[in-house]
MIMI-420178 format. One line per field, with one value per residue (C-alpha): residue in three letters; x, y, z. Coordinates in steps of 0.1 Angstrom, whole numbers, m for minus. Layout:
N
rest <- c(ALA  ...)
x <- c(X  ...)
y <- c(Y  ...)
z <- c(Z  ...)
end
This chain:
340
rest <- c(UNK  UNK  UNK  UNK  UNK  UNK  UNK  UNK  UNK  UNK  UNK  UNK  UNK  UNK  UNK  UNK  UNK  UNK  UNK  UNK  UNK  UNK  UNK  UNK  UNK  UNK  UNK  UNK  UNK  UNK  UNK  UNK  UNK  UNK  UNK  UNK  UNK  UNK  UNK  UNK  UNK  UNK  UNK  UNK  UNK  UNK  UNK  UNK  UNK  UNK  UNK  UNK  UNK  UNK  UNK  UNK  UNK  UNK  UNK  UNK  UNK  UNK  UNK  UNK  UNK  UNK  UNK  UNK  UNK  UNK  UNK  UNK  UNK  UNK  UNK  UNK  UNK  UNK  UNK  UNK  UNK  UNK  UNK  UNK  UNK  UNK  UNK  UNK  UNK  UNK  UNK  UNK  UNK  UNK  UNK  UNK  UNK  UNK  UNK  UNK  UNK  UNK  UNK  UNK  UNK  UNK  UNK  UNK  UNK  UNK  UNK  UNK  UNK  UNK  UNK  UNK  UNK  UNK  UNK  UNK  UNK  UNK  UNK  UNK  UNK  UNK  UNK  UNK  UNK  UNK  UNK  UNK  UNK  UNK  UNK  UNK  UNK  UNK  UNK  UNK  UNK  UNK  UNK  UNK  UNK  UNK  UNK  UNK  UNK  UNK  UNK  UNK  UNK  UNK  UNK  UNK  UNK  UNK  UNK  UNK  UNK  UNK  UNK  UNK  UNK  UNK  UNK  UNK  UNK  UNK  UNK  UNK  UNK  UNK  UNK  UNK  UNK  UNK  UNK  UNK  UNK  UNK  UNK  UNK  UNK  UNK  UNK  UNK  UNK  UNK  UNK  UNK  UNK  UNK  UNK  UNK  UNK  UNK  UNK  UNK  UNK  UNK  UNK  UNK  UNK  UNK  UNK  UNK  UNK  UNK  UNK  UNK  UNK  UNK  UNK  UNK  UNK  UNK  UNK  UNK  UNK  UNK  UNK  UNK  UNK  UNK  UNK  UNK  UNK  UNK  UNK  UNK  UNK  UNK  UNK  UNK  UNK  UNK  UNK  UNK  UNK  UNK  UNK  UNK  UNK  UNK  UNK  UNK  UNK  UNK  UNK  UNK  UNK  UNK  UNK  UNK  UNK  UNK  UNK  UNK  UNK  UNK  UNK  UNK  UNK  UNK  UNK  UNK  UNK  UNK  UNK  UNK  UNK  UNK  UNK  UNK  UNK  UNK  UNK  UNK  UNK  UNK  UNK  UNK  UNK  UNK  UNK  UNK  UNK  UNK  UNK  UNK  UNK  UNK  UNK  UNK  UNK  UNK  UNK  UNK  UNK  UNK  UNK  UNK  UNK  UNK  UNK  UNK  UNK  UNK  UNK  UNK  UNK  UNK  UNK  UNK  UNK  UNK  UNK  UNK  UNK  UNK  UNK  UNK  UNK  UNK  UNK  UNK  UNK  UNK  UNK  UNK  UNK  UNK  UNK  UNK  UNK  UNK  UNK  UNK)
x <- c(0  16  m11  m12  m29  m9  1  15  32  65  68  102  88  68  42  26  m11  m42  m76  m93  m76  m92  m134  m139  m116  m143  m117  m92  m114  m135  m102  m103  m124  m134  m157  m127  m120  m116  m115  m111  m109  m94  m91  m76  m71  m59  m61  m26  m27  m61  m52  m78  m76  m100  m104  m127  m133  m155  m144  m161  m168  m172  m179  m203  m224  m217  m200  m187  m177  m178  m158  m147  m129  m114  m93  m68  m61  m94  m99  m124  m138  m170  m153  m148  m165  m178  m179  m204  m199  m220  m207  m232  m248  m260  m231  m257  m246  m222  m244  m225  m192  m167  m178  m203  m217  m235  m237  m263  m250  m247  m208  m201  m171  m175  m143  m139  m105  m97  m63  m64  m92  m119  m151  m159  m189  m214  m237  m248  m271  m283  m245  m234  m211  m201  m175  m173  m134  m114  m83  m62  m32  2  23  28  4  25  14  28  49  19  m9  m31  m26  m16  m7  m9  4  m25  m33  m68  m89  m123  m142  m151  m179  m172  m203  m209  m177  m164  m125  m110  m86  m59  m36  m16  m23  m16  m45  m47  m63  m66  m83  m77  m64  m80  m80  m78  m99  m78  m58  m21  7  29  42  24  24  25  17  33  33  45  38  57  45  40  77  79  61  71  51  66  50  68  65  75  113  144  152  121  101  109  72  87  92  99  80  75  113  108  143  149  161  121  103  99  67  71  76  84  97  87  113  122  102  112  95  125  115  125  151  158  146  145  121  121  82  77  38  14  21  m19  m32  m2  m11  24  36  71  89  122  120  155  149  175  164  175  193  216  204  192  162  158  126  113  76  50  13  m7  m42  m52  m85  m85  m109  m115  m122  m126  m133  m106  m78  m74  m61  m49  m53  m30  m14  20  40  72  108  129  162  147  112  80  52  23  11  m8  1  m22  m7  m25  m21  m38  m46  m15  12  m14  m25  15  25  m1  4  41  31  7  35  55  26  23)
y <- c(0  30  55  44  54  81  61  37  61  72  114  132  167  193  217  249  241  269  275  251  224  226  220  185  179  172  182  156  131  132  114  84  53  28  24  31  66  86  119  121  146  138  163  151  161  152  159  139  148  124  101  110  107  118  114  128  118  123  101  107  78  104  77  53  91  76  91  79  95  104  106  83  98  71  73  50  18  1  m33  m29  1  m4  5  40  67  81  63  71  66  63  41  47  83  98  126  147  156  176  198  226  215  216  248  241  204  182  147  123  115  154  157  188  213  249  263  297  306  277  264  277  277  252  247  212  206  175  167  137  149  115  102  136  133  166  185  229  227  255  240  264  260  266  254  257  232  200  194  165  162  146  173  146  147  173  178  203  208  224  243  227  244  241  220  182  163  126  111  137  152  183  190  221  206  227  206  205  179  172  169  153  156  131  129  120  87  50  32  m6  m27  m60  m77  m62  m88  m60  m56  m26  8  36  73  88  124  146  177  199  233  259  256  218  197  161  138  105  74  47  5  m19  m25  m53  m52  m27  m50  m87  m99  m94  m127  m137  m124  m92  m84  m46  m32  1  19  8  17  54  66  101  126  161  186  220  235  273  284  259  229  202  166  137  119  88  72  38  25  3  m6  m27  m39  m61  m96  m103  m74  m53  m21  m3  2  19  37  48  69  82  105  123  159  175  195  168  171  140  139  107  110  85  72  56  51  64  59  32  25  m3  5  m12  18  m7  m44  m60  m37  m28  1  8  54  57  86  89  103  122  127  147  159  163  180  163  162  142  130  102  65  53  15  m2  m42  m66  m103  m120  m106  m111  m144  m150  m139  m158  m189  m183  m181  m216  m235  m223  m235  m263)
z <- c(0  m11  3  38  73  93  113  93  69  73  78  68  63  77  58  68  73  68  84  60  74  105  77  56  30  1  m29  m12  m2  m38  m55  m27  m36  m9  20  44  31  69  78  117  145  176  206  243  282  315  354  358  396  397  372  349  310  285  248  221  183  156  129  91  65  36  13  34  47  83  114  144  177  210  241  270  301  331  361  364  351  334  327  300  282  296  333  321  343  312  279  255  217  188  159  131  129  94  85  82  120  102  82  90  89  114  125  149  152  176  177  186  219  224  227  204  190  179  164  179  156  131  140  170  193  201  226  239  254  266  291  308  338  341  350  369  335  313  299  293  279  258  237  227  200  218  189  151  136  121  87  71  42  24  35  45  83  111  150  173  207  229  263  275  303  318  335  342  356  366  383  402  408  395  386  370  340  328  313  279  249  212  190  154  123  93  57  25  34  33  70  64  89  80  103  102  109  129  162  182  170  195  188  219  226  258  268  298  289  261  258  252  240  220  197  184  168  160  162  188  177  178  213  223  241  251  235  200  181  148  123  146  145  128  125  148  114  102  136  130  114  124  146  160  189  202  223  231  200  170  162  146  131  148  126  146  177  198  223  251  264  288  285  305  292  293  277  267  280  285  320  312  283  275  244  229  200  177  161  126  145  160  195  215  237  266  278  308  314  334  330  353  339  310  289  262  233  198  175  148  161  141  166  201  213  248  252  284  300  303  333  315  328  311  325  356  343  348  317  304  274  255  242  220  213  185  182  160  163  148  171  203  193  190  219  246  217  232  267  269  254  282  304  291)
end
């Protein structure tokens, strides 16, 4: 596949990206046949010092007319997505929820996004009065937006404020995070025979802030088997730094993940990256809060937040592992002949 996911696809540039970005790609998407054709839209936050995580999505099947999306928020390590203190997504909604774009829309669950400046500033809002469940969130732009090379798919480092209700309870969230965008691009639902793929970002104010994704590696995590053997030269789909006022690609980087050896959530991460620039950047992580959740059924994803050291300075951020059934059904296939 020459035209692949984002997260699949290796980046080695960076574009400048414009307000349209931030509406439907119709132009881009009109040359893109199959029922997979996605155009997503992904915003997150955190209250690290509860261990709460939350995630947001509206994901558009221009071809099929459907949308799905939602949001799920958690505090600390779940089981099952169904644990979540607040989990409500809708997988099959008539795209004419987007009637007016990404301006100002409203799904059926009621989870909504107004853009207040494209590329800049956003509202998130939802209400659950039933649950004692609801968000009433700015997130605001704090970097240049990361356009890649193929002007399909961008990232942005954000400052997120406002307010969340869990069940009840009320927190004030100010917190940093790095959303996404993607269009233009097909999103295969087949089984991938691959070793994990992470998209890992951390964020320790306006100053810094890192996003990396990248594959489970030779020598990244003691799971990987034959055929799952990626080479570390191979592992690196993308990736970028903001620090002190440039944003630099990452041009290298190894991994080591240590994950759960029954449902591979991660637990601890060294990340080593190398910038275009020459500099080197060793950053140090735990999860602190963990929600599995199949956005498509033939993948699981574990969305965990990631306690950050670097050089002495503490940040969070997002790893969003991806794994499919060949390497898991490899690995416990692995572990009951052991057993046995």
């Amino acid at each position: 596949m020459t035209d692949q996911p984002f997260y699949l696809a290796n980046n080695a540039a960076l574009r400048q990206a414009v307000p349209e970005d931030d509406l439907l790609h119709p132009a881009v998407n009109a040359g893109v046949s199959g029922d997979t054709l996605t155009e997503t839209q992904y915003f997150g936050f955190n209250v690290p010092e509860e261990n709460i995580h939350g995630l947001t999505y509206m994901w558009h099947h221009p071809n099929l007319n459907v949308v799905t999306g939602g949001l799920m928020v958690w505090q600390g390590i779940k089981p099952v997505s169904m644990a979540a203190e607040l989990f409500d997504f809708r997988a099959y909604m008539n795209d004419g929820v987007l009637a007016n774009d990404l301006h100002d829309y409203r799904l059926d669950n009621g989870f909504g996004v107004k853009i207040l400046e494209p590329n800049k500033r956003f509202h998130l809002t939802y209400d659950d009065a039933a649950r004692g469940n609801g968000i009433d969130l700015i997130s605001e732009g704090v970097t240049p937006i990361a356009l890649f090379g193929d002007g399909k798919h961008f990232e942005q480092g954000m400052r997120v404020r406002g307010t969340l209700r869990l069940r009840g309870k009320e927190y004030a969230v100010d917190c940093h995070n790095v959303r996404d965008r993607s269009w233009g691009k097909l999103r295969p639902e087949a089984i991938m025979p691959m070793p994990p793929v992470a998209w890992m970002t951390g964020c320790f104010g306006d100053d810094f802030i890192f996003n990396c994704n990248m594959m489970d590696h030779v020598g990244s995590n003691p799971q990987l088997t034959a055929p799952f053997e990626i080479p570390t030269d191979k592992a690196l789909n993308g990736g970028w730094v903001w620090k002190d006022g440039k944003q630099l690609l990452v041009t290298s980087a190894r991994k080591q993940v240590r994950r759960d050896d029954g449902n591979f959530r991660p637990q601890t991460i060294v990340l080593d990256m190398t910038l275009e620039d020459g500099s080197q950047i060793t950053a140090n992580g735990r999860t602190i809060a963990s929600c599995p959740y199949a956005t498509w059924p033939n993948m699981l994803a574990h969305i965990s937040l990631i306690r950050w050291e670097v050089d002495g300075r503490i940040g969070h951020g997002d790893e969003q592992c991806v794994i499919w059934n060949d390497f898991a059904h490899a690995v416990h296939s692995q572990e009951a002949l052991v057993d046995g």
